[in-house]
N, CA, C and O atoms as a GROMACS GRO file, in nm:
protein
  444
    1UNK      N    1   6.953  -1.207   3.530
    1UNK     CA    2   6.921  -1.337   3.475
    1UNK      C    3   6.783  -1.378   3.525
    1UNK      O    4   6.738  -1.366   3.639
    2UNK      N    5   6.725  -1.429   3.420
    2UNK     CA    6   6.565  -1.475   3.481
    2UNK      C    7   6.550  -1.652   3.587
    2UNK      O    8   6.606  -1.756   3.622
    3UNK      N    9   6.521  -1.631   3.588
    3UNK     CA   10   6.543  -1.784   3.638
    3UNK      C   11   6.421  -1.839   3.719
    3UNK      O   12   6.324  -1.775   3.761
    4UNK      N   13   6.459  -2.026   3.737
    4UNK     CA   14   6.336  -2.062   3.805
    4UNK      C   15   6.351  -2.093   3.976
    4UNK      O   16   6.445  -2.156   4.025
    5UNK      N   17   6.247  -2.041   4.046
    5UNK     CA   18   6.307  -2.063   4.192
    5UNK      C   19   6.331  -2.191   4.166
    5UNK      O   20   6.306  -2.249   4.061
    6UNK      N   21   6.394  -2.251   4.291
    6UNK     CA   22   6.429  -2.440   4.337
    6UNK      C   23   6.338  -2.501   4.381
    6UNK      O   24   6.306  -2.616   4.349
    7UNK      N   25   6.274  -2.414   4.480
    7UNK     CA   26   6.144  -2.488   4.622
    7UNK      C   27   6.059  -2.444   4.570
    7UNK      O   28   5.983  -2.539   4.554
    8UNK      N   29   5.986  -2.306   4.504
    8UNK     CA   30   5.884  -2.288   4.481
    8UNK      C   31   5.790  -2.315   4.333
    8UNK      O   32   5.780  -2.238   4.238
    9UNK      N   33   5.744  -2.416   4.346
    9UNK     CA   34   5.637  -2.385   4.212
    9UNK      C   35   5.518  -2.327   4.162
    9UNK      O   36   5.444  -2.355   4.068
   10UNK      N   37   5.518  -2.235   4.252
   10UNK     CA   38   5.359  -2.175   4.288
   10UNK      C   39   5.352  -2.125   4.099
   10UNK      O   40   5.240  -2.149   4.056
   11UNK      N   41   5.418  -2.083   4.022
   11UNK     CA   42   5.433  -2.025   3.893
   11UNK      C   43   5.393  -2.181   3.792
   11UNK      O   44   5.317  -2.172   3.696
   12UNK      N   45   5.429  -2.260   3.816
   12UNK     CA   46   5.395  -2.363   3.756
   12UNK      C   47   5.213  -2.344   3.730
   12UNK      O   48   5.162  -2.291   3.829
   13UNK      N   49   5.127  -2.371   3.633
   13UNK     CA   50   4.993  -2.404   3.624
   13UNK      C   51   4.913  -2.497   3.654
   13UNK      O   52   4.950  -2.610   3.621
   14UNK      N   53   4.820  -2.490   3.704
   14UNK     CA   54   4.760  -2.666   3.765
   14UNK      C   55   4.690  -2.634   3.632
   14UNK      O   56   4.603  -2.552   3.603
   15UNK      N   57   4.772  -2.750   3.546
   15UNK     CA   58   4.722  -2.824   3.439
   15UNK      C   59   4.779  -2.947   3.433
   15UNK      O   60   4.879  -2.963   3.503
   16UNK      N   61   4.732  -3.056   3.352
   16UNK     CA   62   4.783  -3.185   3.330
   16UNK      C   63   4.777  -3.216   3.170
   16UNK      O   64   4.668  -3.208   3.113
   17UNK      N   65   4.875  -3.247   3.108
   17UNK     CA   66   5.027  -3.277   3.132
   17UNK      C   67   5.072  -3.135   3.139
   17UNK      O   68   5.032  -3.034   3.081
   18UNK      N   69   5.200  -3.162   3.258
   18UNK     CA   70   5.262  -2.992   3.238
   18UNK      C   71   5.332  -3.009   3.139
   18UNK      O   72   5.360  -3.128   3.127
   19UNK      N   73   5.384  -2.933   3.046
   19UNK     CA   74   5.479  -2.887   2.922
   19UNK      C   75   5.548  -2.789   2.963
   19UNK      O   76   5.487  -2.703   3.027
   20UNK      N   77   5.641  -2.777   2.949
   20UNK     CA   78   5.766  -2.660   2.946
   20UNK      C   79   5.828  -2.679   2.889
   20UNK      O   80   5.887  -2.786   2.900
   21UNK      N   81   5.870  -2.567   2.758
   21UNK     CA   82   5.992  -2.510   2.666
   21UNK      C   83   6.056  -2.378   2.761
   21UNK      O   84   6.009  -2.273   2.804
   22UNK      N   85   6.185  -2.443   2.768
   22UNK     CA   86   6.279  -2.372   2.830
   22UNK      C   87   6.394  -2.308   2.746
   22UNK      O   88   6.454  -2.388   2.674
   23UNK      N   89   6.441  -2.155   2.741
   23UNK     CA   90   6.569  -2.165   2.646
   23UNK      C   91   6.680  -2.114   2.720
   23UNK      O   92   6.671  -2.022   2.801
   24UNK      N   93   6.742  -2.149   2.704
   24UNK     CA   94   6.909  -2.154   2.786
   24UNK      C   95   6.986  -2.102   2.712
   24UNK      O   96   7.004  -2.153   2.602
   25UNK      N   97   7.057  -1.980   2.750
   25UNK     CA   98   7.173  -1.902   2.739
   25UNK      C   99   7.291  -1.921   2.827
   25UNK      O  100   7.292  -1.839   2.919
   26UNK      N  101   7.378  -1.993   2.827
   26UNK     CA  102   7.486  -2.002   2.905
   26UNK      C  103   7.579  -1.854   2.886
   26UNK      O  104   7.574  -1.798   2.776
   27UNK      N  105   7.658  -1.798   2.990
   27UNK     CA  106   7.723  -1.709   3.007
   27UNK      C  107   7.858  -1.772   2.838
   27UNK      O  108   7.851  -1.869   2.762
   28UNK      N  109   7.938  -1.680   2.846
   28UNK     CA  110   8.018  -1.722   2.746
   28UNK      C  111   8.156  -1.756   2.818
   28UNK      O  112   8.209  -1.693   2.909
   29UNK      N  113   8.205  -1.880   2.750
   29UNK     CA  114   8.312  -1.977   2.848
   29UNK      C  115   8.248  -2.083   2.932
   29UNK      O  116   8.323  -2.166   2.981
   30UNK      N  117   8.094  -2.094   2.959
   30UNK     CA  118   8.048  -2.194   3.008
   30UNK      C  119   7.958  -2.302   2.962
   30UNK      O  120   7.893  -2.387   3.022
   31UNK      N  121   7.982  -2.256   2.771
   31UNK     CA  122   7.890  -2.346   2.738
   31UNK      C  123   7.890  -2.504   2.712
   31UNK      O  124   7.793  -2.571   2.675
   32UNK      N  125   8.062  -2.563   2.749
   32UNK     CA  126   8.043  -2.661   2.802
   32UNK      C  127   8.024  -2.744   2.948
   32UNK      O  128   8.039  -2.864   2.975
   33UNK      N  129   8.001  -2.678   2.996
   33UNK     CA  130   7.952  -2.734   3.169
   33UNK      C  131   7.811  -2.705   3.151
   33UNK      O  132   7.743  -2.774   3.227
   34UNK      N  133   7.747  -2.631   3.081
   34UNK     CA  134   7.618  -2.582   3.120
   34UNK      C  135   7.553  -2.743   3.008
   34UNK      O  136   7.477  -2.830   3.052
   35UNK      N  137   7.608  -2.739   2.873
   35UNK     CA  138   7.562  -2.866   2.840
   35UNK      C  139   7.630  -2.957   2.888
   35UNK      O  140   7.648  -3.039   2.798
   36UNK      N  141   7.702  -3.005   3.025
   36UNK     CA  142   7.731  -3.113   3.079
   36UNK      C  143   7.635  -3.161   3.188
   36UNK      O  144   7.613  -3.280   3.209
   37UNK      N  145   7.557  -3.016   3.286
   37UNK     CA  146   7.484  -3.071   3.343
   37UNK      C  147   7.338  -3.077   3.330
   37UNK      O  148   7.250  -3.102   3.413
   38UNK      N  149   7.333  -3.036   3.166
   38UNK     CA  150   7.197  -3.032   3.071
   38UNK      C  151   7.185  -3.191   3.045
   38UNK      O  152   7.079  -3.251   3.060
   39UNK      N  153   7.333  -3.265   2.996
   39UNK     CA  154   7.317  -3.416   2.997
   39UNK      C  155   7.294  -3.510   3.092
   39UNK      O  156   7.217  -3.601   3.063
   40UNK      N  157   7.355  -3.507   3.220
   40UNK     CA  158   7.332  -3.531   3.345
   40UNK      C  159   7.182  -3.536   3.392
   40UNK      O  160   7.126  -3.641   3.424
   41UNK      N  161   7.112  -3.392   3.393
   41UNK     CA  162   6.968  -3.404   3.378
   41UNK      C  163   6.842  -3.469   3.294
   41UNK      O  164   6.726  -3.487   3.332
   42UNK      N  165   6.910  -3.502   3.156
   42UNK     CA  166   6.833  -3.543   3.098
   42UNK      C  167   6.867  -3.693   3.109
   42UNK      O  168   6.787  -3.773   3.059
   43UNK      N  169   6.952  -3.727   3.155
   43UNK     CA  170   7.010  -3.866   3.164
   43UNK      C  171   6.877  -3.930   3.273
   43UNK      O  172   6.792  -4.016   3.249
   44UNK      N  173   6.900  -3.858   3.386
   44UNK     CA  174   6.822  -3.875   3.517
   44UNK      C  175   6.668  -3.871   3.488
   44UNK      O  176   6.595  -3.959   3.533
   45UNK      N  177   6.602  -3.726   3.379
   45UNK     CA  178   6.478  -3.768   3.380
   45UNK      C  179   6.430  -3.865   3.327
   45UNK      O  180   6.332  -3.924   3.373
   46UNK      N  181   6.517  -3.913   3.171
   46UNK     CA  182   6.470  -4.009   3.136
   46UNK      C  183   6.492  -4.156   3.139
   46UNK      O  184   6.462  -4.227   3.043
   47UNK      N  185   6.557  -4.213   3.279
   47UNK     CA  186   6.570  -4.312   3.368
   47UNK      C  187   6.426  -4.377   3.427
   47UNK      O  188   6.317  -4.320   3.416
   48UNK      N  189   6.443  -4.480   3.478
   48UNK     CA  190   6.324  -4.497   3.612
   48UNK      C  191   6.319  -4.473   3.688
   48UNK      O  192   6.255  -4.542   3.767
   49UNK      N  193   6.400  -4.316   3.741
   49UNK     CA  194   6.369  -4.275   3.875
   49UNK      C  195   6.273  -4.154   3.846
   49UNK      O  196   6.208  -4.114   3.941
   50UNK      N  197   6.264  -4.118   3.776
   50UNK     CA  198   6.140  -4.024   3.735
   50UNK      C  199   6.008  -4.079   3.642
   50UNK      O  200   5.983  -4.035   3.530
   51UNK      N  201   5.960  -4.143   3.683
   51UNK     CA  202   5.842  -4.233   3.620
   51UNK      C  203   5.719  -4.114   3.563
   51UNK      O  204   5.666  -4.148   3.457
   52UNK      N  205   5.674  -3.992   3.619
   52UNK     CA  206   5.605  -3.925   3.567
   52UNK      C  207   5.659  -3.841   3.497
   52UNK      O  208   5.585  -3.746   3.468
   53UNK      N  209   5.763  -3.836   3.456
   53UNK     CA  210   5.894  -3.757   3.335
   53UNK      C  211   5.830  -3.866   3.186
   53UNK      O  212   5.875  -3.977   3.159
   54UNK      N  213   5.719  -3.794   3.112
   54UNK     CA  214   5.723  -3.855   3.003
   54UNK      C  215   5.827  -3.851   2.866
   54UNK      O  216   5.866  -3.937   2.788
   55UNK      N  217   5.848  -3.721   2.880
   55UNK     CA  218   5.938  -3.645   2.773
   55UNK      C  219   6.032  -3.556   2.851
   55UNK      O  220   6.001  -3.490   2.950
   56UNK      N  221   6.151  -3.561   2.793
   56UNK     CA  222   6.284  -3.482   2.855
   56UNK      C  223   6.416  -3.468   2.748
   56UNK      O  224   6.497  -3.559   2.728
   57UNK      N  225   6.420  -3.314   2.673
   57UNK     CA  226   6.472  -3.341   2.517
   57UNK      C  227   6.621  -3.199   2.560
   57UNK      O  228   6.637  -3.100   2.632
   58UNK      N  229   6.650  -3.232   2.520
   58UNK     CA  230   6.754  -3.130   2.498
   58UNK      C  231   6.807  -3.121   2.364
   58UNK      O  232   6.841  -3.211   2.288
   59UNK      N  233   6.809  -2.992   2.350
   59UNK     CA  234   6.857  -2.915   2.250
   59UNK      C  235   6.990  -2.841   2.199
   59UNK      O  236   6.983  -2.730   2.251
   60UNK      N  237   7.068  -2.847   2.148
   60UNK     CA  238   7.156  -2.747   2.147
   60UNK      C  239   7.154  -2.660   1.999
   60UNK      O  240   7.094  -2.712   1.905
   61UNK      N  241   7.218  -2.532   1.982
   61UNK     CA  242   7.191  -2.469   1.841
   61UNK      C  243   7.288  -2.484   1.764
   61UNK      O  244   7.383  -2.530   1.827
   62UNK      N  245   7.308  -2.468   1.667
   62UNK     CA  246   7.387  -2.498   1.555
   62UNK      C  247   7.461  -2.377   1.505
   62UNK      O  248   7.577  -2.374   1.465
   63UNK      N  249   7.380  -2.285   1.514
   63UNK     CA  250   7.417  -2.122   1.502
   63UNK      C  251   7.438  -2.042   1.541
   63UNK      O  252   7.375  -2.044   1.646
   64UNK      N  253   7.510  -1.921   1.533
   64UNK     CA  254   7.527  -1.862   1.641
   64UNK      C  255   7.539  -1.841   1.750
   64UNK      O  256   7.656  -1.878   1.756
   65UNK      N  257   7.510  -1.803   1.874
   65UNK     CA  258   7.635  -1.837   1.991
   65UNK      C  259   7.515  -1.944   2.063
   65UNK      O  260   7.392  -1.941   2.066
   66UNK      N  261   7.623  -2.039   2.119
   66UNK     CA  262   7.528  -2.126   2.208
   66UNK      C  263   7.400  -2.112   2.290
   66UNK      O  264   7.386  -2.059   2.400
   67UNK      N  265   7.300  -2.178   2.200
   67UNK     CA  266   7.193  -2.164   2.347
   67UNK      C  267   7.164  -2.330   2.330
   67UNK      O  268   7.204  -2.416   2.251
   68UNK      N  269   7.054  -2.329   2.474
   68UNK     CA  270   6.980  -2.439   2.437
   68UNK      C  271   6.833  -2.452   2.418
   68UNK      O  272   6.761  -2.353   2.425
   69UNK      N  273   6.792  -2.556   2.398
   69UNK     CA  274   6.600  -2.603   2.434
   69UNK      C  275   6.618  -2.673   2.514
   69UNK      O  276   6.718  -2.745   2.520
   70UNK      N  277   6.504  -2.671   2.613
   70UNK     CA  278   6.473  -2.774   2.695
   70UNK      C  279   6.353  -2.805   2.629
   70UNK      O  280   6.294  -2.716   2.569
   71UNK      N  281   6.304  -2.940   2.634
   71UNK     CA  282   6.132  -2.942   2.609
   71UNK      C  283   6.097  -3.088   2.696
   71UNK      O  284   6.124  -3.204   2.664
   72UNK      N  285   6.011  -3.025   2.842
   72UNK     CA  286   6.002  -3.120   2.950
   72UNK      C  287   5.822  -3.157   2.937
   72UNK      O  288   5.736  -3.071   2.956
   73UNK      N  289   5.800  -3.263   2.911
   73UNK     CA  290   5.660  -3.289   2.954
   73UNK      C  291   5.646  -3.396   3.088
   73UNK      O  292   5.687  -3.510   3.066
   74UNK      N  293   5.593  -3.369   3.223
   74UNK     CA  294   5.505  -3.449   3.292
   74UNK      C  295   5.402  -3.493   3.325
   74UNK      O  296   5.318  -3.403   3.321
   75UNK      N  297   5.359  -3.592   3.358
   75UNK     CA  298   5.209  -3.636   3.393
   75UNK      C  299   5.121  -3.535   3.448
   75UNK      O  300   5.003  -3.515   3.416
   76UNK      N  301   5.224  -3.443   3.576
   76UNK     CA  302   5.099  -3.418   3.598
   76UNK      C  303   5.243  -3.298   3.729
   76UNK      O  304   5.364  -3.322   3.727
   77UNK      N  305   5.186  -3.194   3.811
   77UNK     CA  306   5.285  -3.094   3.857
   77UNK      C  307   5.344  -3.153   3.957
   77UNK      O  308   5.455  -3.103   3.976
   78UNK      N  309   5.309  -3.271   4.056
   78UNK     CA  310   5.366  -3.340   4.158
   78UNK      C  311   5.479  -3.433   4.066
   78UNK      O  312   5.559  -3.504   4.127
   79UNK      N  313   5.480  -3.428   3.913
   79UNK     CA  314   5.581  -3.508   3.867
   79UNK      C  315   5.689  -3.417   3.801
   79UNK      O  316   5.800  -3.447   3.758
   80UNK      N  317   5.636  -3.315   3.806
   80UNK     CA  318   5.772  -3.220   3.803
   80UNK      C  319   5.853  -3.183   3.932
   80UNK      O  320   5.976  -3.186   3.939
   81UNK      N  321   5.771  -3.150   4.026
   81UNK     CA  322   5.833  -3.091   4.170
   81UNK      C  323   5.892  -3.229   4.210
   81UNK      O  324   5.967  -3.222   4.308
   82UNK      N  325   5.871  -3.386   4.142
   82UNK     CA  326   6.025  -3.479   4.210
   82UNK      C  327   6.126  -3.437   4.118
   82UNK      O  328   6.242  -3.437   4.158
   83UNK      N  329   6.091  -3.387   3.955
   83UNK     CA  330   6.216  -3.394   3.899
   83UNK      C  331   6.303  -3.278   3.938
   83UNK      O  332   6.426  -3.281   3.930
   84UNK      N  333   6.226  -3.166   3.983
   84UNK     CA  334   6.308  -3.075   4.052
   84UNK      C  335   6.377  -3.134   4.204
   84UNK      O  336   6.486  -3.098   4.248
   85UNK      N  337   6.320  -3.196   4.244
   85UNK     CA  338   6.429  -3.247   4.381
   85UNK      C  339   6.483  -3.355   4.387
   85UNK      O  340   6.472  -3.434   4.481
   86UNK      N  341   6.575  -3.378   4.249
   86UNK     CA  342   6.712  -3.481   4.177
   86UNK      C  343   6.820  -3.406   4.197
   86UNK      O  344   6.820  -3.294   4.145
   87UNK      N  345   6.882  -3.428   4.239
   87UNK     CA  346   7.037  -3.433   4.277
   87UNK      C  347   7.112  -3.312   4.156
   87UNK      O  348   7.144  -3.198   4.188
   88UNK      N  349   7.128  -3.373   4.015
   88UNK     CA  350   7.175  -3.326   3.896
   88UNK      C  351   7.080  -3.200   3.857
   88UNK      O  352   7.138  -3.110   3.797
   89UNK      N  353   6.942  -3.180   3.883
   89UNK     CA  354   6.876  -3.063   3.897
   89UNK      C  355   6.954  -2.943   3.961
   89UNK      O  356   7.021  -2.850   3.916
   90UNK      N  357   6.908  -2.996   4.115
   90UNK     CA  358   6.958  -2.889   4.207
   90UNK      C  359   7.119  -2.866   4.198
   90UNK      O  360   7.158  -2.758   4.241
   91UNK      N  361   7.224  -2.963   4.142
   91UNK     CA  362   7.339  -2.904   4.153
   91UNK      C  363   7.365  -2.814   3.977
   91UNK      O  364   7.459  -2.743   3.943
   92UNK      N  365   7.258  -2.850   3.908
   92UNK     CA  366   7.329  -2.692   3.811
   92UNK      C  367   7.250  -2.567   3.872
   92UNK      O  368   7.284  -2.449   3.872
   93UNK      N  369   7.126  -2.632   3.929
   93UNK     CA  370   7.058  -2.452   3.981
   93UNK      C  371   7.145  -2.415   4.077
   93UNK      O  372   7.152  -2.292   4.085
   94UNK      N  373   7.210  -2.470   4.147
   94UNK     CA  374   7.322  -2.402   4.255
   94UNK      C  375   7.425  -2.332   4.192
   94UNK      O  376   7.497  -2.253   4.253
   95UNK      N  377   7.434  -2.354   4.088
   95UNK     CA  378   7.537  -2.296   3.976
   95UNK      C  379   7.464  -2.190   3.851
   95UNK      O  380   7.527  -2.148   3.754
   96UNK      N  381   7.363  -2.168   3.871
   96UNK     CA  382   7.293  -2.135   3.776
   96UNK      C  383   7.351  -2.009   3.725
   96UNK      O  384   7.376  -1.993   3.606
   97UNK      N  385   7.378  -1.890   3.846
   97UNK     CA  386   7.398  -1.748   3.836
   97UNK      C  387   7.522  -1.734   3.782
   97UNK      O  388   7.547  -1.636   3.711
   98UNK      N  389   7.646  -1.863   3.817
   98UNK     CA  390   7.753  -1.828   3.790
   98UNK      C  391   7.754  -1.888   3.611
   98UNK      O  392   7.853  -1.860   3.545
   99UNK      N  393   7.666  -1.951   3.559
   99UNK     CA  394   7.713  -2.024   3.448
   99UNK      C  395   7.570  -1.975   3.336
   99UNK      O  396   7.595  -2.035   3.232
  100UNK      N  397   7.456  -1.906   3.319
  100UNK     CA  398   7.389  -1.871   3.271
  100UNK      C  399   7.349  -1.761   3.263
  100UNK      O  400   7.274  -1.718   3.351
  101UNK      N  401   7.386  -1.682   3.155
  101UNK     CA  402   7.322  -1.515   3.089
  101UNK      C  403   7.188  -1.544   3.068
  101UNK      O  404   7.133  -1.434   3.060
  102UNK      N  405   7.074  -1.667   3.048
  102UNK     CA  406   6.897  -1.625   3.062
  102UNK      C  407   6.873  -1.742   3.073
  102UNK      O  408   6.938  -1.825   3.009
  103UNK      N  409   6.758  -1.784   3.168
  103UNK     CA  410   6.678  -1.931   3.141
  103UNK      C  411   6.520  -1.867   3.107
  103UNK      O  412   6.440  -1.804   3.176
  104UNK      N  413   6.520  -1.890   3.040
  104UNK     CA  414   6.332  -1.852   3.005
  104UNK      C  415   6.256  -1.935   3.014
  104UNK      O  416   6.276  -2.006   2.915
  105UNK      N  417   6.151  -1.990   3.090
  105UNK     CA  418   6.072  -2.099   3.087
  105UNK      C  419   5.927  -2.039   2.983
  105UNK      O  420   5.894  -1.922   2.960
  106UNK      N  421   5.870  -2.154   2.940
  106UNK     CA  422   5.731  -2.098   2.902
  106UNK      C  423   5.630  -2.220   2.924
  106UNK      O  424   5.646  -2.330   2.871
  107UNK      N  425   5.549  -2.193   2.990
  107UNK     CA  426   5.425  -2.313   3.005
  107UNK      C  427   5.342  -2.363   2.920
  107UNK      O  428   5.263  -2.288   2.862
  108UNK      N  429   5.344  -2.516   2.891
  108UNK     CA  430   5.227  -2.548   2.751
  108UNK      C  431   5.122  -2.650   2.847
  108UNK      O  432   5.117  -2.657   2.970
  109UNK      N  433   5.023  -2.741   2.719
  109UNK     CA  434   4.946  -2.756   2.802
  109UNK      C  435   4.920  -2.851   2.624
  109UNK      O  436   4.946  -2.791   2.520
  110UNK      N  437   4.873  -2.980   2.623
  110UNK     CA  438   4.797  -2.996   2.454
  110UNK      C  439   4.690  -2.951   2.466
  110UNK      O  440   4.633  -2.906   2.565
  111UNK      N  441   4.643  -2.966   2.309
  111UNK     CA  442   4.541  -2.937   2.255
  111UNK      C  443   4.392  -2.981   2.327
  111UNK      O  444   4.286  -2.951   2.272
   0.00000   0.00000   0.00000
C-alpha cells in the first residue's frame, strides 16, 4: 500500500497554495469505515479549527468498486502539517494499513 508518512512532510512542495488530489482505495469490507473517517475529516477541515484549510472535498464513486477523491487545498504547507496533526486525521492513518488497498497522493499548485 502506498501511503503518506504522519510526521514527515519533507515530500510535500514548498509551493503556495498546496493542492492535493488524493485517491482512496479502501480494502474490500471496509468501505464503510474508511468513508466514515473520510467524513469525520472533512467535517474537521472544514470547521474553524483549521483556518488555512481553504478547500476540503470528498468524493465517493458511483461505479465500480469503491474508491474515493480527496481534493485538499491550503494556504500555504504550515496549513497542511496542522491539518495533519487533528485528532480524526491521525486516527484513520493509525488504521490506514488495516482498512486501505492504495492512497495515492498527487501535488498541484494553480495556474
Amino acid at each position: 500500500m502506498a501511503h503518506l508518512p504522519k510526521d514527515d512532510l519533507s515530500q510535500v512542495p514548498d509551493i503556495a497554495p498546496v493542492q492535493l488530489l488524493v485517491h482512496i482505495q479502501p480494502k474490500a469490507g471496509k468501505e464503510d469505515e474508511v468513508a466514515s473517517h473520510l467524513a469525520k475529516i472533512q467535517a474537521k477541515a472544514n470547521s474553524d479549527d483549521e483556518p488555512d484549510t481553504t478547500v476540503y472535498r470528498v468524493s465517493k464513486s458511483v461505479q465500480g468498486p469503491v474508491t474515493f477523491i480527496v481534493y485538499e487545498e491550503y494556504k500555504t504547507k504550515a496549513g497542511m502539517k496542522h491539518h495533519t496533526e487533528q485528532e480524526e486525521f491521525k486516527a484513520f492513518f493509525a488504521k490506514a494499513g488495516e482498512l486501505l488497498e492504495l492512497i495515492h497522493p498527487r501535488w498541484f499548485t494553480k495556474l
